[in-house]
N, C-alpha and C positions, 0 to 999 in steps of 0.2 A: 504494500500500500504506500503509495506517496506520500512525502511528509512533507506537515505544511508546518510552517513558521511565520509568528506576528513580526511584522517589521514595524510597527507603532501602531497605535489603535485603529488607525485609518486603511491598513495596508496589511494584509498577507503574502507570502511568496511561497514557492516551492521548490522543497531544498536540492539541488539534481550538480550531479557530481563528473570529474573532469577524468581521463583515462586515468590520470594520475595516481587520482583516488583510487583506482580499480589494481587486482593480482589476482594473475591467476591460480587456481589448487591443484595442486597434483591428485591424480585419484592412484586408487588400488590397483592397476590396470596400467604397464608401462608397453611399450612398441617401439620398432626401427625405426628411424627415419625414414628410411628406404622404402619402408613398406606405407607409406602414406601416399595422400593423392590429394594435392594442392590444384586440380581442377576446376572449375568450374562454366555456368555457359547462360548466355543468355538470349532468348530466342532460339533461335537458332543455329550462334555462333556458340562453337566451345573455344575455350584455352586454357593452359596448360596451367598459369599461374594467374590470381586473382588481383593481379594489377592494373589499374588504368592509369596512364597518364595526365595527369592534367590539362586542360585547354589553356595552358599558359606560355609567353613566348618565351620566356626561359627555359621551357620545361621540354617542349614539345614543338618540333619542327620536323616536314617531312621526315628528312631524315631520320631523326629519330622517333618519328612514329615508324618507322620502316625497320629501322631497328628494335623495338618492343615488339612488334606484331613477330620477329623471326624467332625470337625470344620466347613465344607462346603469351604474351602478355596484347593489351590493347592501347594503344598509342591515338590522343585524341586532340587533333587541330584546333585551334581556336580561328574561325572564319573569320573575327573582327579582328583579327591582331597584323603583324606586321606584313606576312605572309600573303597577306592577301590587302594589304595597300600598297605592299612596294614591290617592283619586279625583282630588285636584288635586297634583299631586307639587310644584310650583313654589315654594312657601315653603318648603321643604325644602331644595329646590337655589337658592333665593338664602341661606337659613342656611350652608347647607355653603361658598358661595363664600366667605361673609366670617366664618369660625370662622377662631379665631390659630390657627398650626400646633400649638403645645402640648394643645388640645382640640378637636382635629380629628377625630382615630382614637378617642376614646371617643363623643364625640359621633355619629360614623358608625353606630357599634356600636349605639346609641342608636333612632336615625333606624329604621334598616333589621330593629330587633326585631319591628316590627310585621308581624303575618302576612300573607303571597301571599292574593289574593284572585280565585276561580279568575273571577269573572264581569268582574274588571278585565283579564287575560289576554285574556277575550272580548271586550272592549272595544276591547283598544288594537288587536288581529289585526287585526279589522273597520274598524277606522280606517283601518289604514294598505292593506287588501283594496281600500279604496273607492277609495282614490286611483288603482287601476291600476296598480299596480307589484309584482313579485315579495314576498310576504311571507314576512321568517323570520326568524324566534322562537330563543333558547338557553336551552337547563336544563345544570343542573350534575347530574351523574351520580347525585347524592345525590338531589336530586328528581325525576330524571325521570318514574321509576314514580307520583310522585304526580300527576302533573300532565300528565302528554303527552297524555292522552284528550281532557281540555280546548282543548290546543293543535291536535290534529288537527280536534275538531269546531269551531273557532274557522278552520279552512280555510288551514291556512300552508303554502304552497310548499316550502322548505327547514327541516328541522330540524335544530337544531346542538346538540352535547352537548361542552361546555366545559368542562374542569376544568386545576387544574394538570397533574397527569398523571392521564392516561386510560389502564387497560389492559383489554387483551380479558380478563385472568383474576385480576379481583379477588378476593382472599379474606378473606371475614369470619367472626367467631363469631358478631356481634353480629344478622345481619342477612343477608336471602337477598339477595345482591347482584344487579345490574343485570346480564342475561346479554346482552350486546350483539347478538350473533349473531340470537340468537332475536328481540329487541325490533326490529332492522334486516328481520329475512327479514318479521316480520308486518305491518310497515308500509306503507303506501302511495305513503310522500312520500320522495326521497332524504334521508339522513343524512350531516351533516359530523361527524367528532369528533377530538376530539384535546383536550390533547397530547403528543406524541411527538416524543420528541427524539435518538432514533435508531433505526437498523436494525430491526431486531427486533421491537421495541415497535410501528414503523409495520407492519412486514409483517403482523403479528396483527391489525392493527385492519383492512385493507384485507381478511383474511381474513374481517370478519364482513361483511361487504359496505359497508361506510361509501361514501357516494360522493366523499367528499373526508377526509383527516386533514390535520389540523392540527399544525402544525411550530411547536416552541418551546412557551413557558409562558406567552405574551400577557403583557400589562401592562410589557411593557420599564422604560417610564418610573417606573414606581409601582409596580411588585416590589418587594419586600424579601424572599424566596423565599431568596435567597444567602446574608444575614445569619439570620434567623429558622432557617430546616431545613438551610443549607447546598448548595441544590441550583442546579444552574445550568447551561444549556447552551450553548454559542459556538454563532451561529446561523449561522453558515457553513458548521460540519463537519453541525450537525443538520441543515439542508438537502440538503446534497450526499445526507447518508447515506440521507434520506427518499425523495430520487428516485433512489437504487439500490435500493432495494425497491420502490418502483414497478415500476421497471425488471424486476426477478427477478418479482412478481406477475404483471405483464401474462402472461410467460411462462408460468407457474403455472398462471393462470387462463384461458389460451387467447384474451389480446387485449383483457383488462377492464384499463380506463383507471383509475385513479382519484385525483383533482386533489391535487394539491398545496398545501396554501396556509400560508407564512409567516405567522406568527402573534408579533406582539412584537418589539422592540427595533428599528425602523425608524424613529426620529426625525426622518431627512431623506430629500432626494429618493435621493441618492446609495445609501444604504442598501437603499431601495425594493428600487433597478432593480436593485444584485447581489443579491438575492432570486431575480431572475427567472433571471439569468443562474445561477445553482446551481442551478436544477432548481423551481423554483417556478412555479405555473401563475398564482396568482393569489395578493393579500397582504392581510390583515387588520389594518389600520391602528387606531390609539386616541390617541396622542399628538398625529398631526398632524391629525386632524380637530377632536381638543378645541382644538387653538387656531382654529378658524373663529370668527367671529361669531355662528353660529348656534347653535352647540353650549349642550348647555342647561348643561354645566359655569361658562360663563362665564371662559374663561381657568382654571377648577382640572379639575383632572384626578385620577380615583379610579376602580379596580379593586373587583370583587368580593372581593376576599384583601383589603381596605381593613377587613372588614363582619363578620368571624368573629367570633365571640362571645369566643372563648376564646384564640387565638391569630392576631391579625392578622398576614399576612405581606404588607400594603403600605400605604400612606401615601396621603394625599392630598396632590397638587404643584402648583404655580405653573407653567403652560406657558405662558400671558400668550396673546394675540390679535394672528392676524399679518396675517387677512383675512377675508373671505366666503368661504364654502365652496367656491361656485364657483371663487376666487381659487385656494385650497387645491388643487384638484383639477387646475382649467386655465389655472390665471393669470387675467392678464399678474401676471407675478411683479416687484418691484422693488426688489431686495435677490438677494445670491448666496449664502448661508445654506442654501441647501435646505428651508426652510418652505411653498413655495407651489409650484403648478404642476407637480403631482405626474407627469400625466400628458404634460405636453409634454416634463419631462427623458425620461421614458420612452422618448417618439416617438425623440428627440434622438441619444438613447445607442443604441437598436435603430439609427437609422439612423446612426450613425456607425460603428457594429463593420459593417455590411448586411447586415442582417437584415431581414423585412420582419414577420413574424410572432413569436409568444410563442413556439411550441416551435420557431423554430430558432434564436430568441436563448439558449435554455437550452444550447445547443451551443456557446457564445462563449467565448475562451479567455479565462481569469483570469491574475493571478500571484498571491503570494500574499507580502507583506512582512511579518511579525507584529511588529504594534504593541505592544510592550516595552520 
């Protein structure tokens, strides 16, 4: 049961707790590594490792979603980002590595005024189509009506629709909003959206048919969401509470699945894996892949909320370079930090609680210590 707390006479809140707070318990029941199976799939796409990359231009470019996809992982474009304003984005993203932090966030602001250009969208899709690996592309709520016909005919596998908070019942004066419901039943390809960072909010979106929502606000590392609007969710209680609506929809809807996936504030491995263990199917990483070698950030790291014209609500950071992607993902790790080797602590921790797969590791008992 939820605990609630008086914050003064006027005011209740409810108490909801950060990974931090969260550890996992070993059961009775140990297993190999080896013998685990860190799969998972959504729709109709399977892969091997439950990672996606971030729609961030640090994180994730062709490239490197071409890399993640060989990987058995899922590598995910941001359509409003560089990539798709500039033919050669690369002097851009060596400018942005080496601006001092005082002319960072105008400078971004700067960079990123330059209009989406829908035939660079067609460009980058087909780039990364040719390589053989699952394509998929993210708009933000605001654009999608402009731009998703392009993304469809450009041939992308998954479509994700990313914003800070996404709700199925946006209301404007200004503008006929995005009717989710509608835009997901007419489409062809599944939709990821989010995010949602509790009850409610997820059960609506999964209502529009979404094939996955998204948990949290993204960008952990390079938020400023908390200080700018005040908004903030401890991704431990968001998690739990996203896969209790799951849980009540399956119900609902007579046995429809639909994924789960952590979005934000996973810095290290440890963080990852209690994702999984709350009810997560699969995690959306940004931090630890900007520190790869490959990443076109170069050790800086920068969100969309970085790029507002009028109110930025996040920064560009120093996450420094800890290895190769590869390293990132599979090791061999050398250092105990939690930077590298995302998926062998995963094997590691399933097969320590014994577990062999992802939904019975979600069944693995926590405690919960709050870090205070």
């Amino acid at each position: 049961m939820s605990q609630e707390i008086e914050i003064g006479l006027g005011k209740k809140g409810r108490l909801a707790y950060s990974l931090d707070d969260v550890s996992i318990v070993p059961s009775r029941r140990t297993r190999d590594p080896q013998d685990v199976s860190t799969s998972w799939q959504v729709d109709a796409y399977e892969f091997d490792v439950p990672v996606i990359g971030a729609p961030m231009d640090s994180v994730t470019s062709p490239a490197t979603a071409i890399a993640m996809g060989k990987m058995g992982a899922l590598g995910v474009l941001d359509l409003e980002g560089l990539w798709t304003r500039y033919a050669d984005p690369q002097p851009l993203l060596d400018e942005i590595a080496q601006l001092p932090a005082d002319k960072a966030t105008k400078r971004i602001q700067e960079i990123y005024a330059e209009p989406i250009k829908p035939e660079l969208i067609v460009e980058r899709l087909h780039e990364i189509r040719d390589a053989g690996v699952t394509v998929a592309g993210a708009l933000s709520p605001q654009r999608t009506q402009d731009y998703y016909s392009t993304v469809l005919e450009a041939g992308v596998d998954l479509f994700v629709i990313r914003g800070t908070v996404v709700s199925a019942e946006h209301v404007s004066k200004d503008h006929e909003p995005l009717n989710l419901k509608k835009f997901i039943y007419d489409l062809d390809v599944p939709v990821i959206v989010g995010g949602a960072a509790n009850y409610t909010a997820a059960l609506h979106l999964m209502r529009t048919g979404a094939a996955g929502v998204l948990v949290g606000f993204g960008g952990g590392a390079v938020s400023a969401n908390r200080n700018t609007i005040g908004v903030h969710a401890p991704m431990a209680t968001a998690i739990a509470d996203v896969a209790e609506a799951r849980r009540d929809y399956m119900d609902e809807s007579g046995g429809r699945y639909v994924q789960v996936i952590a979005d934000g504030g996973m810095g290290d491995s440890g963080s990852f894996i209690k994702a999984f263990a709350l009810g997560a199917d699969a995690v959306m990483l940004g931090s630890p892949l900007a520190r790869a070698k490959e990443a076109p950030g170069q050790g800086m790291h920068w969100g969309a909320e970085a790029r507002h014209q009028t109110l930025p609500r996040g920064f560009r950071t120093n996450v420094g370079t800890v290895g190769t992607l590869e390293e990132v993902m599979f090791g061999p790790s050398h250092n105990a930090d939690g930077t590298t080797n995302f998926v062998g602590a995963l094997r590691r921790a399933m097969a320590t609680t014994g577990y062999v797969d992802l939904k019975s590791f979600q069944r693995c008992p926590v405690t919960v210590t709050p870090n205070r």
